[in-house]
C-alpha positions in Angstrom: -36.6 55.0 -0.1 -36.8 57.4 2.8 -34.0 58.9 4.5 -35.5 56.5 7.8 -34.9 53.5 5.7 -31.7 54.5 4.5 -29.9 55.3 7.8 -31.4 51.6 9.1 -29.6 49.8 6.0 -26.6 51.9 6.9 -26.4 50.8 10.6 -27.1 47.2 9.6 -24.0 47.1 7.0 -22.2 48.9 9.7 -23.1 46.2 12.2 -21.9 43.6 10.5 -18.3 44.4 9.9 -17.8 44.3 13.6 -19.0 40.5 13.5 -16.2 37.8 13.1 -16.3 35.2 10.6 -16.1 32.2 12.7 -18.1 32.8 16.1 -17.2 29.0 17.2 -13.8 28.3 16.0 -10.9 26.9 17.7 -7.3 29.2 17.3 -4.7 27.4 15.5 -2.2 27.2 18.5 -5.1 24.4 20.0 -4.3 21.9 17.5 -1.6 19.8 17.2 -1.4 18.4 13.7 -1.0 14.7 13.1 1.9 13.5 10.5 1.5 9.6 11.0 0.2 7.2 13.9 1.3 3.5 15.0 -1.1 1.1 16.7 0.4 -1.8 18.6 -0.9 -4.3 21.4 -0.1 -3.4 25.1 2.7 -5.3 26.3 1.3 -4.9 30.0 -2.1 -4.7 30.0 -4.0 -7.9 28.2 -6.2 -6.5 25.1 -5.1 -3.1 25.8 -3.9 -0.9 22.6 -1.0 1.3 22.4 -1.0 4.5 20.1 2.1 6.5 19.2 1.6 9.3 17.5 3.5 11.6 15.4 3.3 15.6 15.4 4.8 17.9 13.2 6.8 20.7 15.5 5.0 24.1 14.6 8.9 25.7 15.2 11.2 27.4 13.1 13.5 25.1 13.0 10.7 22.5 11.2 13.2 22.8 8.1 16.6 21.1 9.9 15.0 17.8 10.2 17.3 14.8 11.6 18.7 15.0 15.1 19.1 17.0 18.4 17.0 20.1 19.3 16.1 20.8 15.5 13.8 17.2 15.2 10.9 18.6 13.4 8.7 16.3 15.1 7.8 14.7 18.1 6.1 11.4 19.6 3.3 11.0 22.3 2.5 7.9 23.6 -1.1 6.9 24.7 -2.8 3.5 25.4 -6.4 2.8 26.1 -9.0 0.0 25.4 -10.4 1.6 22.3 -8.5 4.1 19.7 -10.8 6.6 20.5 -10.0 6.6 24.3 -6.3 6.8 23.4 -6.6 9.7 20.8 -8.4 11.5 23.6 -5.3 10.9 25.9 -2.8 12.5 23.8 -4.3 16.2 25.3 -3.1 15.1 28.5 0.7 14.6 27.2 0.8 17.6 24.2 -2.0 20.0 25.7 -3.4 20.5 22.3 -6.3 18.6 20.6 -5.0 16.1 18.0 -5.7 17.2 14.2 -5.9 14.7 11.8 -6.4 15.7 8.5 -2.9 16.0 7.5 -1.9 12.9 8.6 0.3 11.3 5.8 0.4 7.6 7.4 -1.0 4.8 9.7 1.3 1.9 10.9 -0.4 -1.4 12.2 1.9 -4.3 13.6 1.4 -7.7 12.3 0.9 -8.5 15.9 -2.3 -7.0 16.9 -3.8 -8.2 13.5 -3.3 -12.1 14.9 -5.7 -11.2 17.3 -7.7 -8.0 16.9 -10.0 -7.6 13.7 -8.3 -4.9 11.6 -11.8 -3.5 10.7 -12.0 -3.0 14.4 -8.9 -1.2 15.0 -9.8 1.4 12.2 -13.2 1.7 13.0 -12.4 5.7 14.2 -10.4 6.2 11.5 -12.8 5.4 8.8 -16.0 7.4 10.8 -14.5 10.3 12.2 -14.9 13.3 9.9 -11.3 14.1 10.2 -9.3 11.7 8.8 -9.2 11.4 5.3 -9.4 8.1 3.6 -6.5 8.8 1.2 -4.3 8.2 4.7 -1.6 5.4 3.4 -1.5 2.3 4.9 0.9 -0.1 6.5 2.2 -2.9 8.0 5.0 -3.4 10.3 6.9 -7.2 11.4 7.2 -6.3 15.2 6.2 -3.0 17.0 5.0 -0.4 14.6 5.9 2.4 17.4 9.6 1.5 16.4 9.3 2.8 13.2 8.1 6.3 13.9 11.7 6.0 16.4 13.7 6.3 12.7 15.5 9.4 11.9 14.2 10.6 8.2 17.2 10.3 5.8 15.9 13.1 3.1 12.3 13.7 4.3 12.0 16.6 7.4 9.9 13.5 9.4 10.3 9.6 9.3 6.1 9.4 8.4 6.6 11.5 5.0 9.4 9.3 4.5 7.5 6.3 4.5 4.7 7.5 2.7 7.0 8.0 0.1 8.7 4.8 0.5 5.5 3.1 -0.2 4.6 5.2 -3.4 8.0 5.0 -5.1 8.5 1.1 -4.3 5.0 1.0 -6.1 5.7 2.8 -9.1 9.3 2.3 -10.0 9.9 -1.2 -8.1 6.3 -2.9 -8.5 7.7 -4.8 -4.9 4.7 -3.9 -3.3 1.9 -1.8 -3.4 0.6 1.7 -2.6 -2.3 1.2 0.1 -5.0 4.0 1.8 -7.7 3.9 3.8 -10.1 3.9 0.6 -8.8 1.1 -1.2 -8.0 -0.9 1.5 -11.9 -0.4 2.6 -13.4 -1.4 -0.3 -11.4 -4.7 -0.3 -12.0 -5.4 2.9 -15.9 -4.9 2.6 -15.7 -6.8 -1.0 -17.3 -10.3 -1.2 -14.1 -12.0 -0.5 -13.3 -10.1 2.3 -9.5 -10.6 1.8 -7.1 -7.5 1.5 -3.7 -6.3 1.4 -1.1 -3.7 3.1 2.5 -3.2 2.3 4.6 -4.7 4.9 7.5 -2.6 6.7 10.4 -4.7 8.2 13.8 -3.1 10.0 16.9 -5.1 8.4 19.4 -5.7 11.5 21.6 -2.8 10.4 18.6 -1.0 11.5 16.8 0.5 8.5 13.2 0.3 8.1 12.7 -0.8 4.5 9.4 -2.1 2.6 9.1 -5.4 0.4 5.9 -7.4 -0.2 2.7 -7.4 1.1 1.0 -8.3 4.2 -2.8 -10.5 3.5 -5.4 -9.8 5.6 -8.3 -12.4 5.9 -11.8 -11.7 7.2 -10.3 -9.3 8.9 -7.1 -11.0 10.5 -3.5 -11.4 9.8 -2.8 -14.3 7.5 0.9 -14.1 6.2 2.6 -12.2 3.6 4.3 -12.5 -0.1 7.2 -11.7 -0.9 8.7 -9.1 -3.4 8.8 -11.1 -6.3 5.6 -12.9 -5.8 4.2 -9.4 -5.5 5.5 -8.0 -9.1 3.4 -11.6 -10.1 0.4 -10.4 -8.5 0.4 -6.7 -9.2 0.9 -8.3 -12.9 -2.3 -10.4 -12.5 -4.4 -7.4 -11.3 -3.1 -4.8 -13.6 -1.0 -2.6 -11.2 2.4 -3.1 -12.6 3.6 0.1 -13.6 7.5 -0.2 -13.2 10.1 -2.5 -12.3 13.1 -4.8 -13.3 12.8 -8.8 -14.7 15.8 -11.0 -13.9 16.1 -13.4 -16.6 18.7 -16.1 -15.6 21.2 -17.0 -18.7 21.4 -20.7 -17.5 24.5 -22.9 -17.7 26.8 -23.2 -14.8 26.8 -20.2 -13.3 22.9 -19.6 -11.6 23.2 -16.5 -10.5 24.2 -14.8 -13.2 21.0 -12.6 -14.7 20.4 -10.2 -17.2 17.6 -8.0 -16.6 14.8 -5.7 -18.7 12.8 -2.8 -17.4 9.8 -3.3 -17.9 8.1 0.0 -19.1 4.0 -1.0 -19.9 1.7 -4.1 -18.9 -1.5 -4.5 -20.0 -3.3 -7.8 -18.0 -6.7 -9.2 -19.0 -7.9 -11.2 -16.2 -11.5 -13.5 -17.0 -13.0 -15.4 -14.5 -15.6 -18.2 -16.2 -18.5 -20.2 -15.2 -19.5 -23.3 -16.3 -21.4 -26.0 -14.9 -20.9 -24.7 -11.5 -17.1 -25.1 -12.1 -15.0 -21.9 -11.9 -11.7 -21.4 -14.3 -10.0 -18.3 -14.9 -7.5 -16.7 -17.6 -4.9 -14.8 -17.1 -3.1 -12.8 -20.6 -0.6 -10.6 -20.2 1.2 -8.4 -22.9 4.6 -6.4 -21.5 6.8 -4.7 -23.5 10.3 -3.8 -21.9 13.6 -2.6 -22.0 16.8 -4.4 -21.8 18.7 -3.0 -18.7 21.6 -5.2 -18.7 22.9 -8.2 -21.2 25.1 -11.0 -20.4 25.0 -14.1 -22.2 22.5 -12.8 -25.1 23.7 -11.8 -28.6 20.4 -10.1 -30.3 22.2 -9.2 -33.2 19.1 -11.0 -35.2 15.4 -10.7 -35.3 15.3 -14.3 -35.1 17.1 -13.9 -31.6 15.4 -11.1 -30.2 12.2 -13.5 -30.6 14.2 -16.3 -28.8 15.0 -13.9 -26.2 11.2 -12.5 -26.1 10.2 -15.9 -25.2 12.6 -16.6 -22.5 11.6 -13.6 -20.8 7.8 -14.1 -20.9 8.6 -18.1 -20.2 9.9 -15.8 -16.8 7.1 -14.5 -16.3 5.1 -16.8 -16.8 6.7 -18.9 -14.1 6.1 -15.9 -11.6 2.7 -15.6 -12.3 2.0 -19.4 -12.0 3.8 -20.1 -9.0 1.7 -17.1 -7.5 -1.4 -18.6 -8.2 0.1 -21.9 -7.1 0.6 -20.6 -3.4 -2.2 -18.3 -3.3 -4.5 -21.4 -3.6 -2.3 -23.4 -1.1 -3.3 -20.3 1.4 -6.1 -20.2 0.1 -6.3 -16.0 -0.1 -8.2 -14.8 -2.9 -6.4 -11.5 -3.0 -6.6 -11.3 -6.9 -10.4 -10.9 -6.6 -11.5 -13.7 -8.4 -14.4 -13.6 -6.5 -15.4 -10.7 -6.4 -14.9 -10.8 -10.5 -17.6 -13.9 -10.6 -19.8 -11.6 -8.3 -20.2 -9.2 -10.5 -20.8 -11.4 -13.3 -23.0 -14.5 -11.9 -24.6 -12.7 -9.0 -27.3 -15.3 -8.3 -24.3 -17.9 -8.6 -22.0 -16.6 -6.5 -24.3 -16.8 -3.3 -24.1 -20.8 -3.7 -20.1 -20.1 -4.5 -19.1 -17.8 -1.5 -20.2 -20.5 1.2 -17.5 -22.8 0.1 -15.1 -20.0 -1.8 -11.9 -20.6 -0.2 -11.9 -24.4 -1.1 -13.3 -23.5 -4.4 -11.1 -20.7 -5.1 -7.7 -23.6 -4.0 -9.0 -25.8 -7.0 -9.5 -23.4 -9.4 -7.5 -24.4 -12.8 -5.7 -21.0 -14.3 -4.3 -20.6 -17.8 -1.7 -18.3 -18.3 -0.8 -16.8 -21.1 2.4 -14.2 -21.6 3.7 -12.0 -24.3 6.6 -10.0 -23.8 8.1 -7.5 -26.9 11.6 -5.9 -26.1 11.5 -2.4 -27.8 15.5 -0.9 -27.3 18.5 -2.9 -26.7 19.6 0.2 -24.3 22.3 0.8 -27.1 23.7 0.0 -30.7 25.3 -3.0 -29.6 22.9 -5.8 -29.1 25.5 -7.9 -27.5 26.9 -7.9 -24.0 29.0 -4.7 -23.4 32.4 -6.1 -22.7 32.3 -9.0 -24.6 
């Protein structure tokens, strides 16, 4: 290589460290990053939507999270026809360009579900390129802009703390369900079209709290279950992970319970074809703890049976009256037939135009076993007996 050639590759190296890395980038201090949004229906303007959305403060004081000057958040409120134009809005309150590919939740009130598609309302959030689609999901009873008005107990902002609300209730409660973007997508686009979004309430002392789960029909609102009916159907689909069974001990006194935690379920859920008549089986195999005792002496293997099948008769019940009012509604949210889909393809089209009916009449068997593994101590007898 000549020394012509090797002052030209010199120049060019030398060139290039006075390039920057990102010739089209936006600086940081343009973005204000998104911790959680609510989406509600205008209250003055017919079929208009309401956005409040949550920003992390980029401060110093983002560590001293509750109230006064050192909230590490703050709350803009925009309204527009679409979610788009309302997102675009929030420049003209903050003066920064909304980020949202941190954002830890969305809330969605049960009222603009009764008469807005949800699919429609989260149309930007599922085709923008910022949002991810492991967002969690919610639903609120009333305005969901009230719950991003809570002060955080432990969390630095009220959207982390319901994130984790959600998450927690799901694995240590099974009360409801953790939901995102993804999940909630696929159900939604699944051949049954019917889905389902933890639902939020505020109890009158003022506390938002989560319990059940809100269903979500062809796109609309279409009533909730409750707690316990949700432990039933997180059973039926597999999702139990953690939680506490009440078993009543009968006799006078109804509300006195002993309880076991349960600590594995594994469900088996067939869906069968026959003739053009759909039935389904449901198995269940749980093994548990006992949390508290009260009326039961298992000082016997012959009594620890007796008290295996109470439990699973408990169970069993649950489950049962699940499926009981599930077909009333006639919600498929256990994804029967979506199961049958997969299964009888060529059936199903024939199915589907008639499913809800169909899916109402379906006959279920149920079948529980239940195995309690520790007593919780030596004494297999209540405590203070």
């Amino acid at each position: 290589m000549n020394v012509k050639h090797i002052c030209l590759s010199i120049l060019l190296i030398n060139s290039t460290l006075l390039l920057t890395g990102c010739w089209d980038h936006d600086e940081l201090p343009a973005y204000g990053f998104v911790q959680a949004v609510a989406i509600d229906l205008s209250e003055e303007e017919e079929g208009v939507i309401d956005l409040t959305t949550q920003f992390i403060k980029p401060s110093p004081k983002i560590g001293s999270a509750g109230g006064g000057d050192g909230e590490a958040y703050v709350n803009i409120e925009t309204s527009g026809d679409s979610i788009f134009e309302a997102v675009r809005d929030i420049t003209t309150h903050l003066g920064r360009k909304a980020q949202w590919s941190h954002t830890r939740i969305i809330l969605i009130s049960d009222e603009i579900v009764q008469s807005r598609n949800i699919g429609e309302i989260l149309e930007f959030f599922y085709r923008d390129h910022e949002p991810r689609l492991l967002i969690t999901l919610g639903m609120t009873e009333g305005k969901a802009k009230d719950y991003l008005n809570q002060e955080p107990f432990i969390e630095n902002t009220i959207s982390q703390q319901l994130k984790e609300i959600e998450a927690a209730s799901h694995n240590f409660t099974s009360k409801t369900m953790e939901v995102n973007l993804l999940t909630f997508g696929r159900e939604l686009k699944s051949e049954t079209q019917t889905a389902k979004i933890p639902y939020y309430h505020i109890k009158e002392s003022g506390e938002a709290v989560i319990g059940g789960l809100a269903i979500i029909n062809k796109g609309k609102f279409s009533g909730q279950i409750s707690s316990l009916q949700t432990e039933a159907l997180l059973t039926i689909l597999g999702e139990y992970r953690f939680g506490i069974i009440e078993v009543p001990c009968g006799g006078e006194d109804v509300m006195v319970k002993e309880s076991i935690e349960v600590s594995n379920v594994e469900t088996d859920m067939k869906a069968n074809l026959s003739g053009g008549s759909v039935s389904a089986k449901v198995k269940v195999e749980m093994e548990g703890d006992v949390g508290e005792l009260k009326c039961t002496v298992l000082d016997k293997s012959e009594n620890l049976q007796e008290f295996n099948e109470k439990v699973a008769k408990v169970v069993k019940t649950n489950i049962e009256e699940t499926l009981q009012y599930l077909q009333k509604e006639q919600v498929d949210v256990i994804g029967l037939g979506n199961a049958i889909y997969r299964k009888h393809p060529k059936e199903w089209k024939e199915l589907k135009k008639d499913w809800p009916n169909t899916f109402s009449e379906v006959p279920f068997t149920v079948d529980v076993k239940v195995d309690i593994n520790n007593t919780g101590s030596d004494i297999g007898k209540p405590f203070f007996e």
